[in-house]
N, C-alpha and C positions, 0 to 999 in steps of 0.2 A: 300295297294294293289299295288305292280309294276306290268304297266302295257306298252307295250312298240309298238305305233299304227306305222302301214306302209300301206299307202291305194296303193292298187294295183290297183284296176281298178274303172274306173268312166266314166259313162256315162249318159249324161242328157240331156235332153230338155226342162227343165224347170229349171228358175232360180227364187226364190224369199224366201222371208223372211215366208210367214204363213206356220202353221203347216200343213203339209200333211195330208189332211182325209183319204185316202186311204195305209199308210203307213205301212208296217211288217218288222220287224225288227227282225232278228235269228241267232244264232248260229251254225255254221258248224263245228261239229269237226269228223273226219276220221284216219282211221287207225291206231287207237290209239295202238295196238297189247299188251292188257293189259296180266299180269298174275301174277302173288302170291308175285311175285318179286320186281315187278315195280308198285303196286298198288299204292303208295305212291303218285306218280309222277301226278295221275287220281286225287287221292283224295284232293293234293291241288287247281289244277284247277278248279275243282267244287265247294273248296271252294270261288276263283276268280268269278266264273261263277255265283255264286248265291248271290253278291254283287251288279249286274249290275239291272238296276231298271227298263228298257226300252226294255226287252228282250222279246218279242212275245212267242219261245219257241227254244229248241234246238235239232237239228238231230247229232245223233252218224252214221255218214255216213259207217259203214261197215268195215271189220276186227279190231271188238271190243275187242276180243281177239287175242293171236298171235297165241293160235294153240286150236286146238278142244279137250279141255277136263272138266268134270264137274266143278274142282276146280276155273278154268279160269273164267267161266260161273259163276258158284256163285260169285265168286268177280267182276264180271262187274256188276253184278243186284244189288250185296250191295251196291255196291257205286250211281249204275243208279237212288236207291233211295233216294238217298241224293240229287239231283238234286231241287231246288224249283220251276223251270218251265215246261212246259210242254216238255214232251220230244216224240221226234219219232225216231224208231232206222231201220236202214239196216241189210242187208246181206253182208258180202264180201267172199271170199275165203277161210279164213281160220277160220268162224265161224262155221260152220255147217257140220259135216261128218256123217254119216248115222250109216257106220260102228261103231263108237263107241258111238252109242247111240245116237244123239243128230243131229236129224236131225231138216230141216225147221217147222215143223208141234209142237216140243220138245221146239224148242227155243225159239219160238213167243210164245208159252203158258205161258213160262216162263216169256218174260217179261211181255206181256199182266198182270200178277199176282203180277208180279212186281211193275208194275205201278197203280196198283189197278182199274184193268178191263179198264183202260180207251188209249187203245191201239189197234188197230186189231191185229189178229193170224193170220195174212194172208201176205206172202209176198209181194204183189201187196197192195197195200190199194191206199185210199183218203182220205181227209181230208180238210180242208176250214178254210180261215183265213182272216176277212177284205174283203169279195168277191172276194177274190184269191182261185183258186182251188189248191192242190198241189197234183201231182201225185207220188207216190211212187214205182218205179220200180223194181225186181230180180235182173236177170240176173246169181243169184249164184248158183252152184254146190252143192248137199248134197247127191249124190253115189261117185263121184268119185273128188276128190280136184286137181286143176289147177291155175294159177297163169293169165286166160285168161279166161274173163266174155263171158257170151254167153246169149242171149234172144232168148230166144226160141218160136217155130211159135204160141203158145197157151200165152206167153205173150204178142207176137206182135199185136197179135186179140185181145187180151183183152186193147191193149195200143188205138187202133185203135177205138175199140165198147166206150174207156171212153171219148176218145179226141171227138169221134161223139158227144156223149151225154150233152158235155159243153161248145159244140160251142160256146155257145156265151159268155162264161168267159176267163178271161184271165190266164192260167194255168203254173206253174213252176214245171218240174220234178225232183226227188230226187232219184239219181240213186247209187249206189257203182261205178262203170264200166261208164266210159267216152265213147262217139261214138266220138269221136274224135282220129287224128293217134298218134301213139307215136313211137320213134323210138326199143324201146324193143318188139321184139317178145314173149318176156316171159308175157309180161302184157298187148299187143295189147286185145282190146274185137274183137270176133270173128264177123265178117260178120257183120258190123256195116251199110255196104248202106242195110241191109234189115231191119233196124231202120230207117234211115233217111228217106226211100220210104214211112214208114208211116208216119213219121212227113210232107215230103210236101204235103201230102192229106188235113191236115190242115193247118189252118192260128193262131191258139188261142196258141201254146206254146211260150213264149215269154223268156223264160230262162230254162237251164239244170245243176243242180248242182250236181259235182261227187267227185270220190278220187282216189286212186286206182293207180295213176301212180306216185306218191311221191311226183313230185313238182306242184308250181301252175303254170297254165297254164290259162289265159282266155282273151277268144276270142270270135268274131259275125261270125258263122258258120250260111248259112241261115236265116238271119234272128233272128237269135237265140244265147241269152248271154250263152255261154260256160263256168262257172266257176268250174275250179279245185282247190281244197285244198290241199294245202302241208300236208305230215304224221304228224300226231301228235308225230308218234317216235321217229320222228327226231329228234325232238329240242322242243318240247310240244306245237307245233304252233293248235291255230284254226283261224275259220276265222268268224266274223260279216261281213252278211251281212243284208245292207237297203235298201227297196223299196220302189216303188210306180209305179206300173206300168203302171197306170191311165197316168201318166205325164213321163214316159218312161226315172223314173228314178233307176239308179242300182247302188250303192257304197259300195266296199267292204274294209275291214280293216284287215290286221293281224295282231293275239294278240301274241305275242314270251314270 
């Protein structure tokens, strides 16, 4: 297995040799823009990926495919069940269009089925890991396709009513679409301070992991670790990330 590690970002306040009891450790891979063609390129990654022994679980952060059509779809699910960890997938731009069949309500069924029920159908979900909450956000389009995330005011409340509910956990969101600025107006998310309004009502998010803008980018916005993953189309990068956010530690690695 070549494997070829670049850590990008580290932030800690804890040094020492014992094992972290509160530690998670996952896989981020984005915008992988799979289809009939390039499936090859998915398939030996996961073979890579299911080598690794210490892997909590992995998020397909969004535009799993590169364009909306069944074939694409079938070949992301065969391969998403080769996977030997737990996996949880996203929404991006170019998963979902309504018009030809295969809207949000279609495609989370699909994997949900995929995964063998053990997945929600719901764009928004939750999930818990190690007494980490992780939040699972939209933000994507399935009437009309745009290359620019929007959270809508009925995600915003429900971002709002979840973060109330787990105050007192420590939560990391799993988004497609960055609230962070990029200089592309073609992939800016739209109206992102009426994201951020609700995050400083709380205090409990302590990191945001997206994709969506190509390269990585990460930064402490607020209070809050910002990590972007580079496209996985690029060049077939993902990214491990490790935590503990008990001890307010965050280290990330890219695998090329």
């Amino acid at each position: 297995m070549k494997l070829v590690f670049k850590m990008l970002f580290f932030l800690v306040c804890f040094v020492g040799l014992a094992a972290f009891s509160k530690e998670v450790k996952f896989i981020h891979i984005t915008d992988v823009n799979l289809n009939t063609k390039n499936a090859y390129l998915l398939q030996n990654t996961i073979k890579e990926i299911n080598e690794y022994s210490d892997i909590d679980f992995v998020v397909f952060g969004g535009n799993n495919i590169s364009s909306t059509n069944i074939d694409n779809l079938n070949t992301f699910l065969y391969l998403l069940k080769k996977v030997n960890k737990k996996c949880y997938v996203l929404l991006g731009s170019s998963d979902v269009f309504a018009s030809k069949g295969i809207d949000k309500n279609y495609y989370l069924k699909r994997v949900k089925r995929a995964l063998l029920f053990r997945h929600s159908d719901k764009p928004n979900y939750v999930f818990k890991k190690n007494g980490y909450v992780f939040v699972v956000m939209d933000g994507s389009k399935e009437y009309f396709q745009s290359t620019n995330g929007y959270y809508t005011k009925a995600e915003l409340d429900w971002l709002d009513k979840t973060l109330a509910k787990y105050k007192n956990d420590r939560v990391v969101i799993l988004q497609h679409f960055p609230i962070t600025l990029t200089k592309s107006q073609w992939l800016q998310t739209a109206k992102i301070e009426e994201y951020i309004a609700v995050l400083k009502k709380h205090n409990n998010v302590k990191m945001i992991v997206s994709g969506h803008y190509g390269d990585n980018d990460e930064q402490k916005i607020h209070g809050i670790y910002n990590i972007i993953t580079e496209s996985y189309s690029k060049n077939g990068a993902y990214k491990i990330i490790d935590m503990d956010l008990d001890d307010d530690y965050v280290a990330t690695f890219l695998v090329k």
